[in-house]
N, CA, C and O atoms as CSV, one atom per row, in Angstrom:
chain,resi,resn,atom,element,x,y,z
A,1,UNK,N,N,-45.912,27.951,-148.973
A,1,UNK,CA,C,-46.208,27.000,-150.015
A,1,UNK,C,C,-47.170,27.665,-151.008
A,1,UNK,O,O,-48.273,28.109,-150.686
A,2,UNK,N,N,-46.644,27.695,-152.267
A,2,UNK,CA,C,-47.782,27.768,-153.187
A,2,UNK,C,C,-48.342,26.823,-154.319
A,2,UNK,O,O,-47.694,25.838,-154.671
A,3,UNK,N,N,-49.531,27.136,-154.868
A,3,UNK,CA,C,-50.195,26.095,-155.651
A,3,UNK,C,C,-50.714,26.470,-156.539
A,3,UNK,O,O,-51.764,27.059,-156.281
A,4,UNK,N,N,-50.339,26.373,-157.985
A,4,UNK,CA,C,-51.035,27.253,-159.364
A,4,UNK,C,C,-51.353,26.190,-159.966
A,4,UNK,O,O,-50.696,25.176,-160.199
A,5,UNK,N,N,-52.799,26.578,-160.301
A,5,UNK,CA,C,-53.717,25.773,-161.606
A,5,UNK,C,C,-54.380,26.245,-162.090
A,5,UNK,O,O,-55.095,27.073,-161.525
A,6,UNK,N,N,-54.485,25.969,-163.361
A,6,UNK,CA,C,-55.269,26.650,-164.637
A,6,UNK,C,C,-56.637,25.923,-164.506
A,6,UNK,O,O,-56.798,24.706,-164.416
A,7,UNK,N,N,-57.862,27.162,-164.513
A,7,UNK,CA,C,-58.654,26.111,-164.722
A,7,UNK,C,C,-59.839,26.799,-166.304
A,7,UNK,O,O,-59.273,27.560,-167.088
A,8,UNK,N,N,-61.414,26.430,-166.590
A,8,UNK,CA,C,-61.477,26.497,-167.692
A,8,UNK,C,C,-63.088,28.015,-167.379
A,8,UNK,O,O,-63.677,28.840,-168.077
A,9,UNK,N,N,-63.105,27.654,-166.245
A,9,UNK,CA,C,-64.188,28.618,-165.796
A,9,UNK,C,C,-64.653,28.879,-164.666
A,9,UNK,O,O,-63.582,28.899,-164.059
A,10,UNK,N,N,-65.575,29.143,-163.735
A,10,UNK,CA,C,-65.917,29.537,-162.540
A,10,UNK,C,C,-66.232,28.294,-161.615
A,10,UNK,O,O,-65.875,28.022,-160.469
A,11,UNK,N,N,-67.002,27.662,-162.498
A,11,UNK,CA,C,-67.442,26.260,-162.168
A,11,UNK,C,C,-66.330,25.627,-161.473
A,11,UNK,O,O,-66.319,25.615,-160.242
A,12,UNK,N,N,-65.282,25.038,-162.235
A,12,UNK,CA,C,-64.241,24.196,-161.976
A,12,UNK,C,C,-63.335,24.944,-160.699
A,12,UNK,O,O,-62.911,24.382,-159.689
A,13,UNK,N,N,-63.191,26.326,-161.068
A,13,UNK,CA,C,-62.307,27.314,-160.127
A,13,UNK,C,C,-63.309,27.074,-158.566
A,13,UNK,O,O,-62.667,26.934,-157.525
A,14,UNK,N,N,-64.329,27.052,-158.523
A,14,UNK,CA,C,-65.113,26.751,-157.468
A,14,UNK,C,C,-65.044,25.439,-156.208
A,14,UNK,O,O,-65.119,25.270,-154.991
A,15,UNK,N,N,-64.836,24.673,-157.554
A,15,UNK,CA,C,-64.612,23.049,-157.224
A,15,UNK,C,C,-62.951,23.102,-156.545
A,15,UNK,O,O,-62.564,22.661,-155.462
A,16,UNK,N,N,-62.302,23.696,-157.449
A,16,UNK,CA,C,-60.429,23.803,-156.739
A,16,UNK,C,C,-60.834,24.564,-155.347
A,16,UNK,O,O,-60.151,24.498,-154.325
A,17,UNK,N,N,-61.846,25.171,-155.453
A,17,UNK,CA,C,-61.569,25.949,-154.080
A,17,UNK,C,C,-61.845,25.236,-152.871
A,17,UNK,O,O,-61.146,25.332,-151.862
A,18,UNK,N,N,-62.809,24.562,-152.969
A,18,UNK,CA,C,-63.355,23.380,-151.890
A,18,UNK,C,C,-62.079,22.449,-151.729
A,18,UNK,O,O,-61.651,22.537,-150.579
A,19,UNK,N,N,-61.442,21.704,-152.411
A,19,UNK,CA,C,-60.057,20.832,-152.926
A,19,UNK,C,C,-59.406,21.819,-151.794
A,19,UNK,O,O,-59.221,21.376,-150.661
A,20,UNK,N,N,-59.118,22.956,-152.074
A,20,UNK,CA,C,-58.250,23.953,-151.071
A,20,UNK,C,C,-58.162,24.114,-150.277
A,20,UNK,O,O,-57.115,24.287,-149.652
A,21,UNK,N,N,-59.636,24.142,-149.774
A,21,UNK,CA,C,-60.132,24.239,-148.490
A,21,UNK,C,C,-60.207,22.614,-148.112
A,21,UNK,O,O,-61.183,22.605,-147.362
A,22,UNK,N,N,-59.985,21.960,-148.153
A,22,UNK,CA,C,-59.833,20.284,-147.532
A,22,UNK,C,C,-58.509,20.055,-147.445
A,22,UNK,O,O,-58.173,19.144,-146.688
A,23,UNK,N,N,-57.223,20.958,-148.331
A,23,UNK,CA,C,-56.127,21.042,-147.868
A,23,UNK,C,C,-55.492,22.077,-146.532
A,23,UNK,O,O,-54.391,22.015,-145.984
A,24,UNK,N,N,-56.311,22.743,-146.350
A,24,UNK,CA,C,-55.939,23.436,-145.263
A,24,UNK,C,C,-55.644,25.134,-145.653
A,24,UNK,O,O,-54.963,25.866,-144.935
A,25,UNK,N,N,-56.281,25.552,-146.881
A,25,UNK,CA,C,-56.204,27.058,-147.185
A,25,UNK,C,C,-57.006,27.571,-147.022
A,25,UNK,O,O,-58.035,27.121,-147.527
A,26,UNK,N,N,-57.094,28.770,-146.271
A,26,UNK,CA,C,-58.890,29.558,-146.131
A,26,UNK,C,C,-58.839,29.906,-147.725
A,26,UNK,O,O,-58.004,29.756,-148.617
A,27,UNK,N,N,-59.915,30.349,-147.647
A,27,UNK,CA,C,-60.481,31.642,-148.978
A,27,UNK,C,C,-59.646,32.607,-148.989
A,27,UNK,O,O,-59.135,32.995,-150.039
A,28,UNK,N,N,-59.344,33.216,-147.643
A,28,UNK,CA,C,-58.244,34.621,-148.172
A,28,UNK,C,C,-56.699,33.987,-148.471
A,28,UNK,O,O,-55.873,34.900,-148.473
A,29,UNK,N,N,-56.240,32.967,-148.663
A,29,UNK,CA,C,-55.082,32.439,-149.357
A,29,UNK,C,C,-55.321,31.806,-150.994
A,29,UNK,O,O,-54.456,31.396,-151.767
A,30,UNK,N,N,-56.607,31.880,-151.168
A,30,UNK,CA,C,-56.181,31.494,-152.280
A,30,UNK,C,C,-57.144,33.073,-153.451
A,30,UNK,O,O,-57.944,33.946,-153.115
A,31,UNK,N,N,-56.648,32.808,-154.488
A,31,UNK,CA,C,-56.453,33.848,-155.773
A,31,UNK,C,C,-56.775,33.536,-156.616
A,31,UNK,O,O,-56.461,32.393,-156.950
A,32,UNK,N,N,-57.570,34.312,-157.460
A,32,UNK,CA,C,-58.195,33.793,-158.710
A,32,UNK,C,C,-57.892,34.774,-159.543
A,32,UNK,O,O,-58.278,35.856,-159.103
A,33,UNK,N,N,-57.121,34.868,-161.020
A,33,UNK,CA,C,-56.899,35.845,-161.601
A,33,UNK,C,C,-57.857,35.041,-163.534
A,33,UNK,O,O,-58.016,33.912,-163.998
A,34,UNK,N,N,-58.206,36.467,-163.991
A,34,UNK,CA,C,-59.049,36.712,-165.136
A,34,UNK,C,C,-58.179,37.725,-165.561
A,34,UNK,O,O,-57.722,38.650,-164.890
A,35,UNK,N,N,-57.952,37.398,-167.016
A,35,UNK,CA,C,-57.751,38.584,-167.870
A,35,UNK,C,C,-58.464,39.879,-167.785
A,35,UNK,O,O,-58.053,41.021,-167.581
A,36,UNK,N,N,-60.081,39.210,-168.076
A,36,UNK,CA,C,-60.617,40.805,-167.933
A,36,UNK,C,C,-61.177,41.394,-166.598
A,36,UNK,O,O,-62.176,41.052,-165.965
A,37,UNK,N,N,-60.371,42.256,-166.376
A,37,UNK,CA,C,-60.590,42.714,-164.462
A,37,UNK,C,C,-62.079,42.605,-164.373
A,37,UNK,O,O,-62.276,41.885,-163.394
A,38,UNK,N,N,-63.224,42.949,-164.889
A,38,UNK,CA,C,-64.565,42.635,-164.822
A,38,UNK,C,C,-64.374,41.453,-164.291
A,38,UNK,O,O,-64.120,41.450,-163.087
A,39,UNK,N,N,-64.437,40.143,-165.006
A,39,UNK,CA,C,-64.610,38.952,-164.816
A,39,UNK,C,C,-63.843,38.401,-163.595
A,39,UNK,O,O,-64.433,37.572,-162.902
A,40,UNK,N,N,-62.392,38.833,-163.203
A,40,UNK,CA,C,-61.520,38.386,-162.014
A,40,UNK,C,C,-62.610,38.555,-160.685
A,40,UNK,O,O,-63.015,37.796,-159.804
A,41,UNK,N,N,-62.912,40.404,-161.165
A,41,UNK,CA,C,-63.664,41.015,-159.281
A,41,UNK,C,C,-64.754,40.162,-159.569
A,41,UNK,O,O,-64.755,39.382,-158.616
A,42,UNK,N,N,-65.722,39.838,-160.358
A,42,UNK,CA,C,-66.718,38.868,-160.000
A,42,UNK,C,C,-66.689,37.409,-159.589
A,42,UNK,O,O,-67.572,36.739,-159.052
A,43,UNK,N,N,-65.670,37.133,-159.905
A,43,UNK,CA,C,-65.851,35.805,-159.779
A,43,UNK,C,C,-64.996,35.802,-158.154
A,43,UNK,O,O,-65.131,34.761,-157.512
A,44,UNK,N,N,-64.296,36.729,-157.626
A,44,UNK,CA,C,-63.303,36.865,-156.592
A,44,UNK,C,C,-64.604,37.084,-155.458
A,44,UNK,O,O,-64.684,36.428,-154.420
A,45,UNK,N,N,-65.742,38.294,-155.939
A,45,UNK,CA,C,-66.712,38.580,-154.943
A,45,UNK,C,C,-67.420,36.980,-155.011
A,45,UNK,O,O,-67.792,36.545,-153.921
A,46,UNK,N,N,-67.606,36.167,-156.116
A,46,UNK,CA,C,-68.737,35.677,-155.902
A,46,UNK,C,C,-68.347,34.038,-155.142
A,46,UNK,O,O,-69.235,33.191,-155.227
A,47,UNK,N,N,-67.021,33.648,-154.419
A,47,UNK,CA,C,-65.966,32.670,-154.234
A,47,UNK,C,C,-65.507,33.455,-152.927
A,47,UNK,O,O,-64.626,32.956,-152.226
A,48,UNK,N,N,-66.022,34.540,-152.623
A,48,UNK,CA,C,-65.255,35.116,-151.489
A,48,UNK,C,C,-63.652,34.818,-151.065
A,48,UNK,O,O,-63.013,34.663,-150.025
A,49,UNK,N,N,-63.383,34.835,-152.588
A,49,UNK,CA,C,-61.473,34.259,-152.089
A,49,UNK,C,C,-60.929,35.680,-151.903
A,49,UNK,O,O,-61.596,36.692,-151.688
A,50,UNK,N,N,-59.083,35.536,-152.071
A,50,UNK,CA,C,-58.591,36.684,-151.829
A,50,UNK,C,C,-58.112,38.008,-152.749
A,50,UNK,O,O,-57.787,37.708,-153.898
A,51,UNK,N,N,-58.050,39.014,-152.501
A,51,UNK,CA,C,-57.473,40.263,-153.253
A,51,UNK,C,C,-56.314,40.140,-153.235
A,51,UNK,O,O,-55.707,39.671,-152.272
A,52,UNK,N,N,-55.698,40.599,-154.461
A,52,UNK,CA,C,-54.260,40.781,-153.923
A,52,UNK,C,C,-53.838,42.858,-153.895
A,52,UNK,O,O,-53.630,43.724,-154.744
A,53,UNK,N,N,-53.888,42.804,-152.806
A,53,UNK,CA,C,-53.700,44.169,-152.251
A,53,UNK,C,C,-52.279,44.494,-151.845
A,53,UNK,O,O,-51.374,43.683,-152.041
A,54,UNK,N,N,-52.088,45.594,-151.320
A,54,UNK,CA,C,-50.904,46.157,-150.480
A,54,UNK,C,C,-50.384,45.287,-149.394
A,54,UNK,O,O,-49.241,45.580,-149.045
A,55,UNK,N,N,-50.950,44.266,-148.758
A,55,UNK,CA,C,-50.332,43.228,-147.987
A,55,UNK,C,C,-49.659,42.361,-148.916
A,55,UNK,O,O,-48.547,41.986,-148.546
A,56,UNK,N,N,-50.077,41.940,-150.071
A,56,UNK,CA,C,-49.325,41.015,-150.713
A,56,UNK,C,C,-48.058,41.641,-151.529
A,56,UNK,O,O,-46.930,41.179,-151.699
A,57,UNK,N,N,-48.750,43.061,-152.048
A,57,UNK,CA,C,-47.495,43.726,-153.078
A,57,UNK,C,C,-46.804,44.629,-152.698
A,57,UNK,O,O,-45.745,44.800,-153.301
A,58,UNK,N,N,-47.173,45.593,-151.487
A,58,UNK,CA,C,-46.573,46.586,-151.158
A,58,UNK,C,C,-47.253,47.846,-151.896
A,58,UNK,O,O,-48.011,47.745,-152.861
A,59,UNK,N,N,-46.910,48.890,-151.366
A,59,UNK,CA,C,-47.537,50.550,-151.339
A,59,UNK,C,C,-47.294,50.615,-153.188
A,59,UNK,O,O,-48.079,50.623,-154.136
A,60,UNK,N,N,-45.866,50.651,-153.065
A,60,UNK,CA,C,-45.062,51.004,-154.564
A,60,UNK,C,C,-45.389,50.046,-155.715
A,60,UNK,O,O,-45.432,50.499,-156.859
A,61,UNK,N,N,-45.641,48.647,-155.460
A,61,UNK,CA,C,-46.753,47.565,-156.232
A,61,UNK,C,C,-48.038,48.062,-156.687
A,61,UNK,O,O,-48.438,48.350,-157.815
A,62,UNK,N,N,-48.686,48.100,-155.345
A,62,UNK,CA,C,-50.033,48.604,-155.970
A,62,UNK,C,C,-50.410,49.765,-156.631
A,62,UNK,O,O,-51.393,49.841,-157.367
A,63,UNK,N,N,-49.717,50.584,-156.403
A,63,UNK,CA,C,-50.447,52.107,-156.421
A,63,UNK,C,C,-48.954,52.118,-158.407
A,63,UNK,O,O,-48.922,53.255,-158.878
A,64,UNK,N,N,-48.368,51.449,-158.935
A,64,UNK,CA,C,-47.965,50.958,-160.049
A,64,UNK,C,C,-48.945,50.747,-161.238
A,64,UNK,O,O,-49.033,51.239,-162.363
A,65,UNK,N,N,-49.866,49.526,-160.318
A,65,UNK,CA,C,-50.774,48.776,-161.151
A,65,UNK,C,C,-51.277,49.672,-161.664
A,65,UNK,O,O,-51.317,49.539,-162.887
A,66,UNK,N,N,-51.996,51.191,-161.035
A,66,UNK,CA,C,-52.635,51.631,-161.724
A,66,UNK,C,C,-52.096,52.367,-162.700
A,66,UNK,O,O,-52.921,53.248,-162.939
A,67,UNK,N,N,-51.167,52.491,-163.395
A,67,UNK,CA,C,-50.622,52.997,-164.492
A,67,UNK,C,C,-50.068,51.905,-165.540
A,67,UNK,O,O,-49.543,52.159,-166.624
A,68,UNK,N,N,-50.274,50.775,-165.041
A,68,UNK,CA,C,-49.619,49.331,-166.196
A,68,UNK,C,C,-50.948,48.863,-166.932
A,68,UNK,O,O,-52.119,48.935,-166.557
A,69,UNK,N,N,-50.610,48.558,-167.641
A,69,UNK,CA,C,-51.751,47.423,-168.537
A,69,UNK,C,C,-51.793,46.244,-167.568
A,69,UNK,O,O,-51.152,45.939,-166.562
A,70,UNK,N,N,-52.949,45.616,-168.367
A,70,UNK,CA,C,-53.763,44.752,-167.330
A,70,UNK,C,C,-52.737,43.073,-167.129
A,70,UNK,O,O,-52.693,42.376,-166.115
A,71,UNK,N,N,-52.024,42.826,-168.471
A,71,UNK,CA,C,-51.232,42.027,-168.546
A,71,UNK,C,C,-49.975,42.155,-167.549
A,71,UNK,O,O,-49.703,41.331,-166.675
A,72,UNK,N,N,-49.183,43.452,-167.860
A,72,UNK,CA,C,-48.621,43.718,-166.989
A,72,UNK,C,C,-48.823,43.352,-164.931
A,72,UNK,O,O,-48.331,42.696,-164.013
A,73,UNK,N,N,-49.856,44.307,-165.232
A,73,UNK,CA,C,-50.906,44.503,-163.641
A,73,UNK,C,C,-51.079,42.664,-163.131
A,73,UNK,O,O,-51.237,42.338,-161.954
A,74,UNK,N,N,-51.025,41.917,-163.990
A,74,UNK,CA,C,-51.604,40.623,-163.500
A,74,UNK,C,C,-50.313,39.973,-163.619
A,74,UNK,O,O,-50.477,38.826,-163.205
A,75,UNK,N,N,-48.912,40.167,-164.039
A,75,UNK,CA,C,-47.788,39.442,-163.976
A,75,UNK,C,C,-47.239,40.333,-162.352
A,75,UNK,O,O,-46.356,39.701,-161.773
A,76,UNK,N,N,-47.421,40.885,-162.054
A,76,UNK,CA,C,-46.855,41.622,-161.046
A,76,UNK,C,C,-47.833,41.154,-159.674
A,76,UNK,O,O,-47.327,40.940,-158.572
A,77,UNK,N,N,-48.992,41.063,-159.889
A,77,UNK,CA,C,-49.910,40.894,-158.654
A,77,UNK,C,C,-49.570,39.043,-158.329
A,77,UNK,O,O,-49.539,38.465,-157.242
A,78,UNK,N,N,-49.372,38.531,-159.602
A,78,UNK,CA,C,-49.333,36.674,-159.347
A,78,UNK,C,C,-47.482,37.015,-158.887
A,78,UNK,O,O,-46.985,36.403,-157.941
A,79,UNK,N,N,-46.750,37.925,-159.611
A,79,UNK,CA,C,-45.055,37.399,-158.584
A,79,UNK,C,C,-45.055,38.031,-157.049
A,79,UNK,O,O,-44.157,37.775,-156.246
A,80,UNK,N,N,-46.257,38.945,-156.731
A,80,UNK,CA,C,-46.447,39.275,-155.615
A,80,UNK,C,C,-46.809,37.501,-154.335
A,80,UNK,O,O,-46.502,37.107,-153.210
A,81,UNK,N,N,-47.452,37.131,-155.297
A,81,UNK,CA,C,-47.504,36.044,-154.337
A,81,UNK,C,C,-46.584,34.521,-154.674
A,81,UNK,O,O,-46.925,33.401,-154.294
A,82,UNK,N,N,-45.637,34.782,-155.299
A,82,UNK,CA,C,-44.202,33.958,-154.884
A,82,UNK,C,C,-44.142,33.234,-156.412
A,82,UNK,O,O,-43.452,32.214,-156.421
A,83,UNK,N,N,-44.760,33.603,-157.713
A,83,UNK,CA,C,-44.485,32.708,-158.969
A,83,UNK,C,C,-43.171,33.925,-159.467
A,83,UNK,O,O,-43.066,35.145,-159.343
A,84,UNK,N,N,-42.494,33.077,-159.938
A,84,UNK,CA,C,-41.448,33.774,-160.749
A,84,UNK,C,C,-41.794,34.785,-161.764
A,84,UNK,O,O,-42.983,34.978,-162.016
A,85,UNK,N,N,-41.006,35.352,-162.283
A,85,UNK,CA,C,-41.530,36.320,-163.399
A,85,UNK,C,C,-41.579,35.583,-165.076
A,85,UNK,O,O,-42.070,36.067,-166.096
A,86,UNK,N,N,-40.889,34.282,-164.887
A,86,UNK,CA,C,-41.401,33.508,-165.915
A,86,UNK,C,C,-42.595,32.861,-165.686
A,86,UNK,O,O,-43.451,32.694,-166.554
A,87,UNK,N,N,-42.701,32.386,-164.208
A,87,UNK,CA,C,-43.852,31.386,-164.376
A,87,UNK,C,C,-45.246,32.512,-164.614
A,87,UNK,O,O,-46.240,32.158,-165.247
A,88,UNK,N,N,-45.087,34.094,-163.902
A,88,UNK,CA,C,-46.108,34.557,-164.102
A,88,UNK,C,C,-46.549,35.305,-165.243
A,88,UNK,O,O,-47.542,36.031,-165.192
A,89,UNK,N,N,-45.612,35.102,-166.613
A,89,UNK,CA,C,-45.293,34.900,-167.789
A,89,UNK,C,C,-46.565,34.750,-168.436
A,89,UNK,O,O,-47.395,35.497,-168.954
A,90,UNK,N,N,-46.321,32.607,-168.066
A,90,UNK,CA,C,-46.825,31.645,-168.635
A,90,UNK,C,C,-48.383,31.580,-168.228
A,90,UNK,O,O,-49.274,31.026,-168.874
A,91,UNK,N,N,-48.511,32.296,-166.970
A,91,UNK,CA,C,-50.099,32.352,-166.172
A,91,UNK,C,C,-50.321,33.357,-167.198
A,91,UNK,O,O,-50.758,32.616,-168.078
A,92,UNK,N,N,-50.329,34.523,-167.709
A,92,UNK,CA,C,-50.762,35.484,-168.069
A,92,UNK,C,C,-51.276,34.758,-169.714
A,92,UNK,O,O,-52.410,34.770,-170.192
A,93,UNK,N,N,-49.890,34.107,-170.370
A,93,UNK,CA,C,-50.359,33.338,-171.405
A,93,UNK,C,C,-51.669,32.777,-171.583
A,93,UNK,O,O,-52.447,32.906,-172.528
A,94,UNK,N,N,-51.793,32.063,-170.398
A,94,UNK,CA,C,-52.980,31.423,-170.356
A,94,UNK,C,C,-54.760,32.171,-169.733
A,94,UNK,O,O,-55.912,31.742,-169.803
A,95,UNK,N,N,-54.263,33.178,-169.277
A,95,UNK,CA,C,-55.358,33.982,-168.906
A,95,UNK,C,C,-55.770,34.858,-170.690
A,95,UNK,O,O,-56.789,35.458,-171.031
A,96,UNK,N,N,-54.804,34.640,-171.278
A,96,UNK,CA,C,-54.843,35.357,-172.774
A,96,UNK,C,C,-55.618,34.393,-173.146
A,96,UNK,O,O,-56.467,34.981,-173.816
A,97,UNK,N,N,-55.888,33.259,-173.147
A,97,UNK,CA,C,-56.514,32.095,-173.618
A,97,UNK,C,C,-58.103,32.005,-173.259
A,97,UNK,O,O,-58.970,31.229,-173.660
A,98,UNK,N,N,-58.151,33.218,-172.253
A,98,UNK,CA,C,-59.675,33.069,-171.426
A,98,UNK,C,C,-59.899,32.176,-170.454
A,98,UNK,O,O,-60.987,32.018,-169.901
A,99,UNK,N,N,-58.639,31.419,-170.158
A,99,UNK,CA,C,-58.611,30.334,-168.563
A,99,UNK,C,C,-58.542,31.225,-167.182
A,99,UNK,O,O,-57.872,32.257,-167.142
A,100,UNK,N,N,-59.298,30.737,-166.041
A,100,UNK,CA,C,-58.282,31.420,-165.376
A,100,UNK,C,C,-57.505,30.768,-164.667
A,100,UNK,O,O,-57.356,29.566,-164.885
A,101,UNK,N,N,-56.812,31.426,-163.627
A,101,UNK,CA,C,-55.452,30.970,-162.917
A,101,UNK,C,C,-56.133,31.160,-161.295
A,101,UNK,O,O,-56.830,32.062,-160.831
A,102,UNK,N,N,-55.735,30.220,-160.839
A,102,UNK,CA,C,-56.165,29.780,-159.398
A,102,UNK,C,C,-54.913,29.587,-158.459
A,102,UNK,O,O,-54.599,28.401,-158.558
A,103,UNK,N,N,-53.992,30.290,-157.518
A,103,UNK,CA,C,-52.976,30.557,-156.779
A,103,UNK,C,C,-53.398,30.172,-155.475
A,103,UNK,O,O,-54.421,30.781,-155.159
A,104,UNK,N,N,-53.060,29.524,-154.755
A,104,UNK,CA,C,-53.261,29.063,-152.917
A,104,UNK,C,C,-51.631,29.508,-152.750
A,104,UNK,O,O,-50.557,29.154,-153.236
A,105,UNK,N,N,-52.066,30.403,-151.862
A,105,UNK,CA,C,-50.491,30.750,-151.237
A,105,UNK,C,C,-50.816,30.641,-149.434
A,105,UNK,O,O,-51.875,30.879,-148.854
A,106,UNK,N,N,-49.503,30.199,-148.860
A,106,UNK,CA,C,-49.584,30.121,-147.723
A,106,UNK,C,C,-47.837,31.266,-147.423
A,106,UNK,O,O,-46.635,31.126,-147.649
A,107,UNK,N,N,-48.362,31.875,-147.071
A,107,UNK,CA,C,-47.284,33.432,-146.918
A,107,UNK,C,C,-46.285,32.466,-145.378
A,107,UNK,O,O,-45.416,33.153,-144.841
A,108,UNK,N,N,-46.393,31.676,-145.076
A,108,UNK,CA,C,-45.189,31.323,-144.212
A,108,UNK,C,C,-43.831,30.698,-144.671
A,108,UNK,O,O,-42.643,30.936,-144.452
A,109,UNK,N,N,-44.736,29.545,-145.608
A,109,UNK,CA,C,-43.616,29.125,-146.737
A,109,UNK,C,C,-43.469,30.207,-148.140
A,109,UNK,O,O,-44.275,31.085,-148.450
A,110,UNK,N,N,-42.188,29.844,-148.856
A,110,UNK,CA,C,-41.676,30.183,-150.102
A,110,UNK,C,C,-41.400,29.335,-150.977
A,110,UNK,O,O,-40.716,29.530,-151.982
A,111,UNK,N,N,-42.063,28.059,-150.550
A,111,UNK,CA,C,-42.011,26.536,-151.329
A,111,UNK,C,C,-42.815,26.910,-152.749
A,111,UNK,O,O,-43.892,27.467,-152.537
A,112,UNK,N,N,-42.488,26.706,-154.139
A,112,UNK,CA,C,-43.293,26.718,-155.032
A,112,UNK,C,C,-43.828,25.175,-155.205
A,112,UNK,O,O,-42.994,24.272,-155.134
A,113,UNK,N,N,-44.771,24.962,-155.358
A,113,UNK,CA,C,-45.117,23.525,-155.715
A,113,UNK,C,C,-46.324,23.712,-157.034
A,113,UNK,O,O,-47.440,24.213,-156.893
A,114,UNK,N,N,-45.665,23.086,-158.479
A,114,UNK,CA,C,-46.588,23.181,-159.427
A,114,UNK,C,C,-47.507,22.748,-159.356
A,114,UNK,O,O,-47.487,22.122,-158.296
A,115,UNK,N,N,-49.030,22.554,-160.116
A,115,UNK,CA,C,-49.876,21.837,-160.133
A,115,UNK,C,C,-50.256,21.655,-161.500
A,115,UNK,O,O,-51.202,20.929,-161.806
A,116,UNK,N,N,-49.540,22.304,-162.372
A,116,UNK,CA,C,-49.758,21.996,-163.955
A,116,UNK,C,C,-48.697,21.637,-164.594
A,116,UNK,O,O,-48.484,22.804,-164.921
A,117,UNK,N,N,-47.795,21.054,-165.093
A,117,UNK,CA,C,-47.100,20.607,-165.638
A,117,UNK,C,C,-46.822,21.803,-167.377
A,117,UNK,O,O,-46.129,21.752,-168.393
A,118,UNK,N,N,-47.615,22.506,-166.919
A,118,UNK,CA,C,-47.342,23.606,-168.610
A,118,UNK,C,C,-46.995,25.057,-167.483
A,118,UNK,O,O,-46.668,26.138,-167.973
A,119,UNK,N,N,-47.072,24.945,-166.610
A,119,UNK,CA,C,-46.191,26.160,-165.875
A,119,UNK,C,C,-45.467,25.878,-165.109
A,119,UNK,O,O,-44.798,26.743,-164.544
């Protein structure tokens, strides 16, 4: 099962995370993506949520990223964890906006379930 929402800053992304965690997701299922990689790893260290690494993307995924742009790098790391390549499109759109994007994935299911109605 997964769960994408836009939110407007750290604050609110904080608040979804607790929401997450009362649904039944640890911290290492859910994802927080930022346009500017600065801002993602801080707010990822400071929320203790999850990376998306070589468990989620694979050898040939990750070791990619480091030759793509960051737009790129962040449409590939969010279809790593089950959004389409449109929906992770429309996340990137909105990380262009300075929002970020908040992902709860549960890696047993492949259920997408929206939580915004604009992705």
């Amino acid at each position: 099962m997964y769960k994408v929402k836009v939110v407007e800053n750290g604050l609110e992304a904080s608040n979804l995370i607790s929401e997450l965690q009362n649904e039944g997701y640890s911290k290492k299922e859910i994802y927080i993506f930022a346009h500017e990689k600065d801002r993602s790893k801080d707010i990822t260290d400071t929320t203790n949520t999850g990376k998306v690494g070589i468990e989620e993307q694979g050898v040939l995924n990750t070791l990619g990223n480091v030759f793509r742009k960051r737009g790129d790098e962040l449409r590939s790391e969010m279809s790593s964890l089950g959004l389409s390549d449109s929906q992770a499109a429309e996340c990137e759109r909105k990380l262009d906006q300075g929002k970020l994007i908040v992902i709860a994935s549960k890696e047993s299911l492949n259920e997408f379930i929206p939580e915004n109605p604009l992705i």
